[in-house]
Backbone as CSV, one residue per row, in Angstrom:
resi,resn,N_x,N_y,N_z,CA_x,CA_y,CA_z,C_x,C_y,C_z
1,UNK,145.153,211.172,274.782,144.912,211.597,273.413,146.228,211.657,272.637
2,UNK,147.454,212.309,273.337,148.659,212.268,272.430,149.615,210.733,272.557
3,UNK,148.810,210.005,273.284,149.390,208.600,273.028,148.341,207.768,271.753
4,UNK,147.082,208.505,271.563,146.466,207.443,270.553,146.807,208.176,269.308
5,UNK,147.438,209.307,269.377,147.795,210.320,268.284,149.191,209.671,267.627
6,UNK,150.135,209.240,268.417,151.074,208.894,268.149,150.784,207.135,267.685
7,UNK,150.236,206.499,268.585,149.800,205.171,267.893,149.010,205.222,266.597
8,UNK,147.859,205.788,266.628,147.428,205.520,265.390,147.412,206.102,264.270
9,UNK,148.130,207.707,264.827,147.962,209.022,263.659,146.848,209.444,263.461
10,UNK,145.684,209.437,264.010,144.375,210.259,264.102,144.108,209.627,265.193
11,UNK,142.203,209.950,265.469,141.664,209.837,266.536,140.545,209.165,265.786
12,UNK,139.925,208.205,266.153,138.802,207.416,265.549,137.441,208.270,266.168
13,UNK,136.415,208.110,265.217,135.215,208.793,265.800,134.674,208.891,266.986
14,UNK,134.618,207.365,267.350,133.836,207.396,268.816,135.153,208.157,269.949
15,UNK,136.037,207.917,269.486,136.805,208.899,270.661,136.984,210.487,270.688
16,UNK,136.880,210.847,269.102,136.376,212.335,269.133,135.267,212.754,269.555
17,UNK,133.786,211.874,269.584,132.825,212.010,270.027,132.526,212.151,271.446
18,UNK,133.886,210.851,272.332,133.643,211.194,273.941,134.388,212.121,274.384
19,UNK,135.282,212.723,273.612,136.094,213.891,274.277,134.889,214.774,273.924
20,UNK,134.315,215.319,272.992,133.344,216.313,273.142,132.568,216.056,274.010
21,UNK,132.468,214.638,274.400,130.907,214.878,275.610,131.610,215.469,276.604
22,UNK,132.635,214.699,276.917,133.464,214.587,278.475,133.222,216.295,278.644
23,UNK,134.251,216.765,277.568,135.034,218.416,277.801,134.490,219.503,277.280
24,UNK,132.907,219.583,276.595,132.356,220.454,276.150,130.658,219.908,276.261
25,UNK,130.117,218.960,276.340,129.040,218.882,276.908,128.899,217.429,277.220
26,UNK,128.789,217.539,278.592,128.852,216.336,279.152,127.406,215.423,279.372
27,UNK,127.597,213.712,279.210,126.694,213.126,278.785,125.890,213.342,279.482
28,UNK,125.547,213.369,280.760,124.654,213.727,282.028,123.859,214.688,281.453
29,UNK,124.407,215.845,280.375,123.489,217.202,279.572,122.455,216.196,278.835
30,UNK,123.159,215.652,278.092,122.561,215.040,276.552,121.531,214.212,276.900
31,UNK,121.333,213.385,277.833,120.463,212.732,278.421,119.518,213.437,279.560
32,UNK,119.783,214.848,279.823,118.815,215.767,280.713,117.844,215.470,280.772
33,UNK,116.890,215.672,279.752,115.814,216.172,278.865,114.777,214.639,279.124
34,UNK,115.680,213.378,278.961,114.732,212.356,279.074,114.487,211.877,281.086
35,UNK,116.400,212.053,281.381,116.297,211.066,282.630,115.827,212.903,283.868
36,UNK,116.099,213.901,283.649,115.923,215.339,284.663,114.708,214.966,285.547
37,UNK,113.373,214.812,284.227,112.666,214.912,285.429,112.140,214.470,286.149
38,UNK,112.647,212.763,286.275,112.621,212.202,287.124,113.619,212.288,288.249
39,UNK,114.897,212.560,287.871,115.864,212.832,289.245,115.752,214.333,290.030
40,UNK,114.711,215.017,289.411,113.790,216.056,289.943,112.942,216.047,290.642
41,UNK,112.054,214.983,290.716,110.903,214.285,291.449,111.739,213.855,292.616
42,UNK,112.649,212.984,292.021,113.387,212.476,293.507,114.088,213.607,294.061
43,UNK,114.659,214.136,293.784,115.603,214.974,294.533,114.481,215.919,295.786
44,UNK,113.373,216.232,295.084,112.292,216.982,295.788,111.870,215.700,296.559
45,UNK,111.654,214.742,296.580,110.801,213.953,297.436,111.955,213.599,298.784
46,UNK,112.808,213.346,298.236,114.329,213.239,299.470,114.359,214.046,299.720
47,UNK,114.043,215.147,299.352,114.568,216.534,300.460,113.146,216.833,301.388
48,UNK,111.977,216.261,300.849,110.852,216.210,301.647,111.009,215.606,302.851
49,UNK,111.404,214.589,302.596,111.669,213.526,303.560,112.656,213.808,304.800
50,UNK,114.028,213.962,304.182,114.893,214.627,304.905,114.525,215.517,305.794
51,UNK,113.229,216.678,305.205,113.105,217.331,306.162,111.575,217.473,307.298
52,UNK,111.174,216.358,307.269,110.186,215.498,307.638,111.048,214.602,309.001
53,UNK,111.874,214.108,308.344,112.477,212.728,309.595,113.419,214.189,310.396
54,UNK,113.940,214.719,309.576,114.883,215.749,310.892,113.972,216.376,311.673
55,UNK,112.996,216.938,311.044,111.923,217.645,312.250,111.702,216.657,313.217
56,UNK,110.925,215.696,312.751,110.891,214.839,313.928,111.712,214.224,314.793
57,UNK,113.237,214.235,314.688,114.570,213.691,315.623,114.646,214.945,316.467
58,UNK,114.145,216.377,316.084,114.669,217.210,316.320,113.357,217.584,317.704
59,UNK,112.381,216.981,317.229,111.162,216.953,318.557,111.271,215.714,319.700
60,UNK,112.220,214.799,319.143,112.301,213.466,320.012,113.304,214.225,320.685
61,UNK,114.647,214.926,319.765,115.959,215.697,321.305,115.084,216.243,321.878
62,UNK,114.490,217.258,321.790,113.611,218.188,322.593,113.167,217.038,323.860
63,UNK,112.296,216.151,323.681,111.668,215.404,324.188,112.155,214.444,325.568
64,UNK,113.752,214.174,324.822,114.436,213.464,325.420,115.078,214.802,326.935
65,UNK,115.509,215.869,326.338,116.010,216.885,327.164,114.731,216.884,328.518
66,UNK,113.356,216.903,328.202,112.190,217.317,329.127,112.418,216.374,329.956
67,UNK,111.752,215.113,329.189,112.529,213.444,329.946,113.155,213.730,331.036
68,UNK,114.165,213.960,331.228,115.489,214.185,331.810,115.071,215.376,333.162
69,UNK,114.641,216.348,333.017,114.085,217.652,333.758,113.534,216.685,334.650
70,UNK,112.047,216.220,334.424,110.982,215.548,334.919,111.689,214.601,335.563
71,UNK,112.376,213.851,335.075,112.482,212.713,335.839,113.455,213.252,337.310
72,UNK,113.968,214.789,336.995,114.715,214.978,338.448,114.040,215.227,339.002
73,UNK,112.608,215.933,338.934,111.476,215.917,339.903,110.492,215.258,339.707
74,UNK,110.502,214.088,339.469,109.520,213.382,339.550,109.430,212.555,341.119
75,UNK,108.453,212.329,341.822,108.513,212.382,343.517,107.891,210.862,343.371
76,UNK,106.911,210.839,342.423,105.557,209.232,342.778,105.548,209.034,341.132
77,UNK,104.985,207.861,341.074,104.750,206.927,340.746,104.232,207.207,339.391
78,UNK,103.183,208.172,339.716,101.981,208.481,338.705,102.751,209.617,337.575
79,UNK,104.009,210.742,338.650,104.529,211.496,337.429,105.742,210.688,336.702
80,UNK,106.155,209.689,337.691,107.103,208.490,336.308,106.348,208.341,334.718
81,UNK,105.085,207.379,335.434,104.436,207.390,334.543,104.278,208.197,333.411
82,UNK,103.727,209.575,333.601,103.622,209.964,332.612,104.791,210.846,332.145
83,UNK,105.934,210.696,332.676,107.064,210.834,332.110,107.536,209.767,331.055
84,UNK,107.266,208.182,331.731,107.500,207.666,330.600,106.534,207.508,329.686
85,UNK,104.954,207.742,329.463,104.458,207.820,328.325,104.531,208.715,327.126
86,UNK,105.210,210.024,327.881,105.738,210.968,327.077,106.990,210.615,326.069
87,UNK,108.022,209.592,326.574,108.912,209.297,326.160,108.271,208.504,325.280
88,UNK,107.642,207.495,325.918,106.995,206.292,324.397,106.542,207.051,323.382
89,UNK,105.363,207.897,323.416,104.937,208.613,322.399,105.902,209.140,321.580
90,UNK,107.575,210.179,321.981,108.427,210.818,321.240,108.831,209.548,320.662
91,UNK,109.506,208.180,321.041,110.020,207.834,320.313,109.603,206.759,318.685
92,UNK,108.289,206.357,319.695,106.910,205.854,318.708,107.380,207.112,317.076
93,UNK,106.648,207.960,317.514,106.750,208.738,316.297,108.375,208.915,315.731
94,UNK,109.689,209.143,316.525,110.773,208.920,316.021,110.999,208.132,314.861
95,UNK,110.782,207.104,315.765,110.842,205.244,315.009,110.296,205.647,313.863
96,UNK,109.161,206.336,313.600,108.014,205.597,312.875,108.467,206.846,311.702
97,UNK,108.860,208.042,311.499,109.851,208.855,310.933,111.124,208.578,310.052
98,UNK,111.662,207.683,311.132,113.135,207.008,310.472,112.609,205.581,309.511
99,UNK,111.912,204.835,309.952,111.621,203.711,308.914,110.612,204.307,307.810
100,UNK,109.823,205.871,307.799,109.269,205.908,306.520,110.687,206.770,305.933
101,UNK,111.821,206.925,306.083,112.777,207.420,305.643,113.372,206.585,305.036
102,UNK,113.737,205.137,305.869,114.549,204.206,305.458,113.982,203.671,303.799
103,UNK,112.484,203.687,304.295,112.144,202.884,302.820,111.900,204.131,302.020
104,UNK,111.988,205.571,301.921,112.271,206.301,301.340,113.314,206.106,300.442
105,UNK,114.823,205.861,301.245,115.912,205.793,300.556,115.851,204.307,300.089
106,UNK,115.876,203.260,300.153,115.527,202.322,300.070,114.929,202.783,298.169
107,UNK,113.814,203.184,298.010,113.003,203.223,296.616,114.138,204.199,295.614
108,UNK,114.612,205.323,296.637,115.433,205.882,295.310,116.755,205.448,295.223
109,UNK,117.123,204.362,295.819,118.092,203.830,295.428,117.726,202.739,294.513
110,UNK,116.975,202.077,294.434,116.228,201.539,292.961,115.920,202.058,291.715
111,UNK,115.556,203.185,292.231,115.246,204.471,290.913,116.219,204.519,290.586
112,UNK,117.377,204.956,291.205,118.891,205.883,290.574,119.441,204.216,289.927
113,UNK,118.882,203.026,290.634,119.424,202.027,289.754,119.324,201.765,288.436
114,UNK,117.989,202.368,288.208,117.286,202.121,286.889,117.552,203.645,286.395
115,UNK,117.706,204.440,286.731,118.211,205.446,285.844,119.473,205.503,285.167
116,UNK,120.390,205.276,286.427,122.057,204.550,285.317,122.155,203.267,284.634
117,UNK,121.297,202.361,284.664,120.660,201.231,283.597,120.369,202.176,282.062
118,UNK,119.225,203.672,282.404,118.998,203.892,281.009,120.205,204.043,280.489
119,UNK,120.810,205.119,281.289,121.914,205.799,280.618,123.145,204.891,280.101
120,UNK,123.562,203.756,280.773,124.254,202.810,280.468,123.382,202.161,279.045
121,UNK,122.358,202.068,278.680,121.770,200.919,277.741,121.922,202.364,277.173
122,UNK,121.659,203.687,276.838,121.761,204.397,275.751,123.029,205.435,275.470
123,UNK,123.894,204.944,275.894,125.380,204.655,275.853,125.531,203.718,274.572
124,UNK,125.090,202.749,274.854,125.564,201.444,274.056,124.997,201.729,272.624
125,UNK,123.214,202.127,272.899,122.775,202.373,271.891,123.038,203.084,270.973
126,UNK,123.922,203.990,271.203,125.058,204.602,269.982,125.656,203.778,269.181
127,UNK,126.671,202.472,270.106,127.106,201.852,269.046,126.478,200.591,268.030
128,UNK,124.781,200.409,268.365,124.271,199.579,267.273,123.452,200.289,266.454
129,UNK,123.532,199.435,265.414,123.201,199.445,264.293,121.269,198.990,264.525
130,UNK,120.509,199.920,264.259,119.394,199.624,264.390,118.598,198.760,263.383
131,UNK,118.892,199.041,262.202,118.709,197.941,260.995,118.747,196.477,261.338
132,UNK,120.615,196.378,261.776,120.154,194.761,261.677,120.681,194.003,263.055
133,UNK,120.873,195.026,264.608,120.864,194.847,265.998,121.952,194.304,265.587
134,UNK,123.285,194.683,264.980,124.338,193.971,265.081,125.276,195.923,265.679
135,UNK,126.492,195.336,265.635,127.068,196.918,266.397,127.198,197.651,264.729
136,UNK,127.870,199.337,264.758,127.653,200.024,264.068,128.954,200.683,263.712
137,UNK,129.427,201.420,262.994,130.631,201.907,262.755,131.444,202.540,263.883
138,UNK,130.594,202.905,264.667,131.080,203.626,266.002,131.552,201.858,266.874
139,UNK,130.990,201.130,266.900,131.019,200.548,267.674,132.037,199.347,267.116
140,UNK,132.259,199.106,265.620,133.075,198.549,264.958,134.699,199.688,265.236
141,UNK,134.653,200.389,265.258,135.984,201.437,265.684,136.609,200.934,267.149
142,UNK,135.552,201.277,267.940,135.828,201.007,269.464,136.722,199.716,269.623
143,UNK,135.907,198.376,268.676,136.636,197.204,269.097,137.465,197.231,268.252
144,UNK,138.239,197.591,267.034,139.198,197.794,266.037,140.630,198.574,267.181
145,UNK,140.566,199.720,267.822,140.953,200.431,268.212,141.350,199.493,269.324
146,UNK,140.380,198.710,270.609,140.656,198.387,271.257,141.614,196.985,271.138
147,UNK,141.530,196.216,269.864,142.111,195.197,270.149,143.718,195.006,269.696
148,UNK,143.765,196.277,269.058,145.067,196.237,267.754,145.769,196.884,268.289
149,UNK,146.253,197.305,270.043,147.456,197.611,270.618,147.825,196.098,271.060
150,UNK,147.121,195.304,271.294,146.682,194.007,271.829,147.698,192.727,270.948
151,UNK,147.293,193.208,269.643,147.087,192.178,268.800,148.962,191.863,267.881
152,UNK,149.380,191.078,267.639,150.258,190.538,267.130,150.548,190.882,265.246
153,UNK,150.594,189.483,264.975,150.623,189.667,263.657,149.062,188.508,263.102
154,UNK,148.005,188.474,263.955,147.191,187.611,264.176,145.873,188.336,264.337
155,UNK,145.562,189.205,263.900,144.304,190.005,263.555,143.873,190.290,262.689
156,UNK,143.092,189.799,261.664,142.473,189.883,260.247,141.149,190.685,260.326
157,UNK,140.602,191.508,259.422,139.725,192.381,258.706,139.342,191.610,257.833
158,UNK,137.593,191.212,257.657,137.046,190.861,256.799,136.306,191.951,256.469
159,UNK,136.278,192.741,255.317,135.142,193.616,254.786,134.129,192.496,253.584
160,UNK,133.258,192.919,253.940,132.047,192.200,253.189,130.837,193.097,252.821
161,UNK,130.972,192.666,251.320,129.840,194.395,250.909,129.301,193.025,249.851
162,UNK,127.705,193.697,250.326,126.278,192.731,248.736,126.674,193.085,247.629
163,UNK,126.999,192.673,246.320,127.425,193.177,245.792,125.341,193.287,244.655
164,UNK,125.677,194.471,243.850,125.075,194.940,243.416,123.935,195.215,243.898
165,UNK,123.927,196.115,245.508,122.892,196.025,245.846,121.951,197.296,245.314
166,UNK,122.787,198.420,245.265,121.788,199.465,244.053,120.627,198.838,242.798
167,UNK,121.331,197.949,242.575,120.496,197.400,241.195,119.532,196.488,242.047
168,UNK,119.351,195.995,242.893,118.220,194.886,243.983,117.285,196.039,244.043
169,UNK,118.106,197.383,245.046,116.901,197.898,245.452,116.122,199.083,244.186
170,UNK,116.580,198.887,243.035,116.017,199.503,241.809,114.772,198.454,241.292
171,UNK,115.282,197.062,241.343,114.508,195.980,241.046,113.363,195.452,241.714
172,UNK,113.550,195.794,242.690,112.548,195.051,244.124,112.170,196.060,244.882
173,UNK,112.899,197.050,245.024,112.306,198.338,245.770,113.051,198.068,247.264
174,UNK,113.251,199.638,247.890,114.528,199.572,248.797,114.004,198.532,249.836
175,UNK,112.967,198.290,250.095,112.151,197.375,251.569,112.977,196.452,251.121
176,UNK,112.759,195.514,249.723,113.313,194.103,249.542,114.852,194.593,250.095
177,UNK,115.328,195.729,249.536,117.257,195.740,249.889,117.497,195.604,251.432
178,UNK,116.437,196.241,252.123,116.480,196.457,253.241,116.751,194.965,254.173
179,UNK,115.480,194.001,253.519,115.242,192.905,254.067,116.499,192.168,253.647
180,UNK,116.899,192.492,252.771,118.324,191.085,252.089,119.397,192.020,252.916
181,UNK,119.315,193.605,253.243,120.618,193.557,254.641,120.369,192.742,255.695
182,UNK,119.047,192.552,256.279,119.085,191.917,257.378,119.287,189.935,257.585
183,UNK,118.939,189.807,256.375,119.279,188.842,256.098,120.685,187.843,255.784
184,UNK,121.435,189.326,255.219,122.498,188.610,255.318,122.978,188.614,256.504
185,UNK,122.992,190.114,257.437,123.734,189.922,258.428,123.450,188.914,259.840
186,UNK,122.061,187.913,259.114,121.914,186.667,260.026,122.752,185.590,259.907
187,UNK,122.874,185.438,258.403,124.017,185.027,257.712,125.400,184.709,258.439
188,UNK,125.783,185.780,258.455,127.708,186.539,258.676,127.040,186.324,260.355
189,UNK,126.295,186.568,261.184,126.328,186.333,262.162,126.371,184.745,262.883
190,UNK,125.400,184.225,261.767,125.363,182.813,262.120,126.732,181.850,262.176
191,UNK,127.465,182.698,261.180,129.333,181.829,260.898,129.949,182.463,261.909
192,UNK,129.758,183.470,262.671,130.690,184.160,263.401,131.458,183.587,264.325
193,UNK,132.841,183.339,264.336,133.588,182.526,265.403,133.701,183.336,266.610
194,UNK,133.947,182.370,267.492,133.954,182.626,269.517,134.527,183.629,269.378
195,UNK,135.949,184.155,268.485,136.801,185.270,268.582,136.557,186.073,268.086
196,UNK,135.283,185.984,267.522,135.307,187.257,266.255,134.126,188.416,266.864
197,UNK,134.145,189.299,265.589,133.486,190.569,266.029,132.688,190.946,264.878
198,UNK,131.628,191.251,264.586,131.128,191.692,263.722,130.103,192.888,263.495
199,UNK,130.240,193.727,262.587,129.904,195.087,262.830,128.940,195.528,261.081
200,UNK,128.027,196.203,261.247,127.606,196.738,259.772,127.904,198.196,259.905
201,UNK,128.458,198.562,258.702,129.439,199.835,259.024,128.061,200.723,257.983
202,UNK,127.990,200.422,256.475,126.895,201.040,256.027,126.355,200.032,254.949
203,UNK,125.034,200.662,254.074,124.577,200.356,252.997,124.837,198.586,253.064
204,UNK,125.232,197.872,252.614,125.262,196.546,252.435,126.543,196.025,252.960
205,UNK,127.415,196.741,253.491,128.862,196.302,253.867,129.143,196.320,255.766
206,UNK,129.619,195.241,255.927,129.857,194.322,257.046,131.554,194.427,257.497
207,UNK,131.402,194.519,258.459,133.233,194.218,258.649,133.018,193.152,259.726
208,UNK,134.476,192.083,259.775,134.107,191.591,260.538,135.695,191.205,260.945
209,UNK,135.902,191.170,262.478,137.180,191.051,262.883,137.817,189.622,263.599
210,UNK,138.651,189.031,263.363,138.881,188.011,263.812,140.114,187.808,264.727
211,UNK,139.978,188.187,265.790,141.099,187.940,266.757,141.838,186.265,266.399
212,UNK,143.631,186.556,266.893,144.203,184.945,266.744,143.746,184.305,265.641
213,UNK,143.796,185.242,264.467,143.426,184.086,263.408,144.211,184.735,262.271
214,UNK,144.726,183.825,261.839,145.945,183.984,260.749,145.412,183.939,259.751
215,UNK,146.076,184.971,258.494,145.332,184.836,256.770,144.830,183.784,256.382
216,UNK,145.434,182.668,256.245,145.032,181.151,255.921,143.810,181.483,256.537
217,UNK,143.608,180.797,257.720,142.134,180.277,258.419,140.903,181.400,257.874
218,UNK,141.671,182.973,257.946,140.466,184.060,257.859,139.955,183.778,256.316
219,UNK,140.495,183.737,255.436,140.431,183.432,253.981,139.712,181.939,253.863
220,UNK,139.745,181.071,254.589,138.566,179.783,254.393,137.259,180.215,254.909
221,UNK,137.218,181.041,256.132,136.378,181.502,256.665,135.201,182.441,255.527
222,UNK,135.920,183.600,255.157,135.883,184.602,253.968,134.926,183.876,252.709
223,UNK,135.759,182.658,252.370,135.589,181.891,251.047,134.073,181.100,251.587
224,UNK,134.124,180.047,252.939,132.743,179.400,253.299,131.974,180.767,253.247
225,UNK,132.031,181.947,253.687,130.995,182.817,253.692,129.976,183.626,252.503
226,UNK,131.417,183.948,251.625,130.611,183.539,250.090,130.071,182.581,249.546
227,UNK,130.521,181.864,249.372,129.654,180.424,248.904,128.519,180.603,249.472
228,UNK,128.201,180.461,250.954,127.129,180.515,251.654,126.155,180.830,251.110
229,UNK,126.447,182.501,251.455,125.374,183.467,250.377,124.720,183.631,249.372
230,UNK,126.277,182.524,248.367,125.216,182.417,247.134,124.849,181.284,246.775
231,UNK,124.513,180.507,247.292,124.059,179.640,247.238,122.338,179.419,247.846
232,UNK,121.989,180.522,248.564,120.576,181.174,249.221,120.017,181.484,247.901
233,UNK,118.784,180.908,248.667,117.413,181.233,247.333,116.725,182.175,248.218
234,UNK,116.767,183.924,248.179,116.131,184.472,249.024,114.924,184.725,248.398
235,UNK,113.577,184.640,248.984,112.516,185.344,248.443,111.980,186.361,249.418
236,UNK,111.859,187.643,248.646,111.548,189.101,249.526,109.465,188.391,249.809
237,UNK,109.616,188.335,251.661,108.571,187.826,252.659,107.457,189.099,251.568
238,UNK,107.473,190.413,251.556,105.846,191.270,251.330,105.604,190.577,249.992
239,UNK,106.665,190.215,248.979,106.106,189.700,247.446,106.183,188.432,247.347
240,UNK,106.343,187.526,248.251,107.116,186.040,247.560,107.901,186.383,246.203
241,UNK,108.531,186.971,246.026,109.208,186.787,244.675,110.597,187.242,244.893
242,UNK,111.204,185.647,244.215,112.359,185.124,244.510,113.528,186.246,243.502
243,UNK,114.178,186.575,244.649,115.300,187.436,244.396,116.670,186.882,243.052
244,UNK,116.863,187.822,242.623,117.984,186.940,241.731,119.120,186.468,242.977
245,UNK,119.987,185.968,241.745,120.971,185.178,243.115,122.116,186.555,243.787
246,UNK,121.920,186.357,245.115,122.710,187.147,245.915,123.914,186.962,246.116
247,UNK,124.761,187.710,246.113,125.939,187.639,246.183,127.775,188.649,247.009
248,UNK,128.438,187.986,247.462,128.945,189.307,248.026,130.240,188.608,247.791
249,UNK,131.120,190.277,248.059,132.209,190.491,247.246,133.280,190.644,249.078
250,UNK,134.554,189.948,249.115,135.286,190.243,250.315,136.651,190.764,249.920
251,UNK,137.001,191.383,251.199,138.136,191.943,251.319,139.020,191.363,252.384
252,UNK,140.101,190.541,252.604,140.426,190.197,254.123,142.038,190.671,254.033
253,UNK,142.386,190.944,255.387,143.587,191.834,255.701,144.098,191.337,257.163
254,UNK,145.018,191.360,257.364,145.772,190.639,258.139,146.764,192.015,258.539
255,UNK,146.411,192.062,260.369,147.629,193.220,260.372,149.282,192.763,260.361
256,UNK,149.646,193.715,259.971,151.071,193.758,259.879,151.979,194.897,261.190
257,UNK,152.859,194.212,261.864,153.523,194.703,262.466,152.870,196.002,263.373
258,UNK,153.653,197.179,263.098,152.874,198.425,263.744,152.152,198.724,263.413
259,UNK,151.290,198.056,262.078,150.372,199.074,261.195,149.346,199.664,262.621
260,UNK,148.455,200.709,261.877,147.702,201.677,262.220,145.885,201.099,261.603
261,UNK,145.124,201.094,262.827,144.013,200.440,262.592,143.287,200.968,260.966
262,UNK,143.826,202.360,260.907,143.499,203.127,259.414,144.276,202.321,258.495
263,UNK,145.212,202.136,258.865,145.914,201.342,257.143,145.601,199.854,257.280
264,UNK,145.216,199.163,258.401,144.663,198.028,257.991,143.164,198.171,257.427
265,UNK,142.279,198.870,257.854,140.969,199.268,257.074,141.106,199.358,255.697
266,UNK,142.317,200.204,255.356,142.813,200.805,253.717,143.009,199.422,253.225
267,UNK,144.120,198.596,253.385,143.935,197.355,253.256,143.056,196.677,252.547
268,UNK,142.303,196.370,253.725,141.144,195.319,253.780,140.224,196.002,252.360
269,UNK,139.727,197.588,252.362,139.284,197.846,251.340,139.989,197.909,249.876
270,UNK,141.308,198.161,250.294,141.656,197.991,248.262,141.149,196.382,248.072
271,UNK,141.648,195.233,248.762,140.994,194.240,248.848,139.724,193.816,248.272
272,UNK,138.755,194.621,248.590,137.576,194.182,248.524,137.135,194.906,247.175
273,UNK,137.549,196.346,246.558,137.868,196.899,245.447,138.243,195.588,244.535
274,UNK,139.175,195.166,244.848,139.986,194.223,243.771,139.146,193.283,243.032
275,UNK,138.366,192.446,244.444,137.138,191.519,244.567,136.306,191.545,243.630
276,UNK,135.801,193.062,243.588,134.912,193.728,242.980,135.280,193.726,241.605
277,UNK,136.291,194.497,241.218,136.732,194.461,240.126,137.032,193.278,239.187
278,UNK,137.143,192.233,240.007,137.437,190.910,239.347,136.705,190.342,239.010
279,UNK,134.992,191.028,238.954,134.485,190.203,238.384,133.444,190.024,240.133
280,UNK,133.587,190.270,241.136,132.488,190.271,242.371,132.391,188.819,242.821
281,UNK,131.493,188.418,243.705,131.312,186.979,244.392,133.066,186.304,244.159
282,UNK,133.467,187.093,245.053,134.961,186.122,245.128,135.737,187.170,246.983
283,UNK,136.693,186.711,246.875,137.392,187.109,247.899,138.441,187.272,247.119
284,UNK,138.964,188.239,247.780,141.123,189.209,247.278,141.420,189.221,249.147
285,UNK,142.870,189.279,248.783,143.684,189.109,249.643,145.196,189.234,249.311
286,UNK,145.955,189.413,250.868,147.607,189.281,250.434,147.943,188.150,250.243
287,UNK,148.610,187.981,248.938,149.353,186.930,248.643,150.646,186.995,249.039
């Protein structure tokens, strides 16, 4: 913590969020309630078991000790015999004890597989974005954070916000706004390069990160992506009725030296401010 304090000068959300799970309620709590009572069921059925197969090892020693007695006085033929049928019978049932044990453990080790599956998939599910199954501000941080100790002078910030989308969803009603977020972010997903990352942080605005890619390239990228957009004839699917022309406004930022994942964000947004201000459907940048 006092090394990301000193790198970045704060602490980004999702890492204030896992220090509270870790050191004041830990995720294993938060997930109780759904995964408990099933590792309740099991825990009772293994300890059933457990004490099912030990009783019975514990009647086969017995068994084996008699074994042993008998066979020092055993004189003929007939008390072998049923010395050793005594033995078959203890270990018959032994056997037959330990393999309903084996596939005992056997099933809850499948279970506990699929229980750290949930917890792993609703882990993650924090960091997407349920709207448009792309990742989410939490999850746009994580990879911001993670790549920019990493990264050179070769990591660009695209912010990308709809522009006038208040006035769409005044016009068409929030469903249509809703549908033209998801739409675009098929869009911005569909251009997305091998290196890149892309995240919807809120309301109509997108960030999107481009590892190894220098201002030049991110700014053609930026520029094909507007055009793109407006150049779409969207019509909202419940009305057929064709949307005015859509349009979005960018911000792109290029880190610099030590910067701090916060002042490249700051960046990228006066950027996209500027965009805006200039009049919208354009891209700003460092010149």
């Amino acid at each position: 913590m006092d090394r990301a304090l000193r790198r970045f000068g704060s602490l980004p959300a999702f890492v204030s969020k896992e220090l509270f799970h870790e050191f004041l309620l830990p995720e294993e709590h938060t997930h109780a309630q759904r995964q408990g009572s099933a590792l309740k069921n099991l825990t009772t059925s293994l300890g059933d078991e457990t004490t099912t197969v030990s009783s019975e090892l514990a009647k086969f020693n017995r068994t084996l000790r008699d074994t042993k007695k008998a066979l020092k006085n055993a004189n003929d033929a007939t008390q072998i015999e049923q010395v050793a049928l005594l033995l078959d019978q203890g270990t018959f049932k032994a056997n037959q004890a330990i393999e309903t044990f084996g596939r005992s453990l056997f099933a809850a080790q499948e279970e506990l597989a699929t229980l750290r599956a949930q917890l792993s998939d609703a882990k993650k599910n924090t960091e997407l974005d349920a709207m448009t199954l792309l990742a989410n501000e939490k999850g746009f941080e994580r990879s911001l954070f993670t790549l920019i100790p990493h990264a050179e002078d070769d990591l660009t910030l695209l912010l990308i916000d709809i522009d006038n989308l208040g006035e769409i969803n005044q016009e068409y009603g929030k469903k249509a706004g809703t549908s033209l977020i998801r739409y675009v972010a098929k869009l911005l997903l569909g251009q997305l390069p091998e290196n890149g990352f892309i995240a919807r942080l809120n309301g109509g605005r997108f960030a999107m990160l481009l590892s190894e890619t220098e201002l030049g390239i991110a700014s053609q990228l930026a520029e094909s992506l507007r055009n793109d957009v407006s150049n779409q004839k969207i019509r909202y699917k419940n009305t057929k009725v064709l949307l005015r022309q859509v349009t979005v406004s960018v911000g792109v930022a290029t880190l610099f030296g030590d910067e701090s994942p916060t002042e490249l964000v700051e960046r990228a947004q006066h950027y996209l401010l500027y965009a805006k201000r200039s009049g919208k459907n354009r891209i700003a940048h460092h010149e």
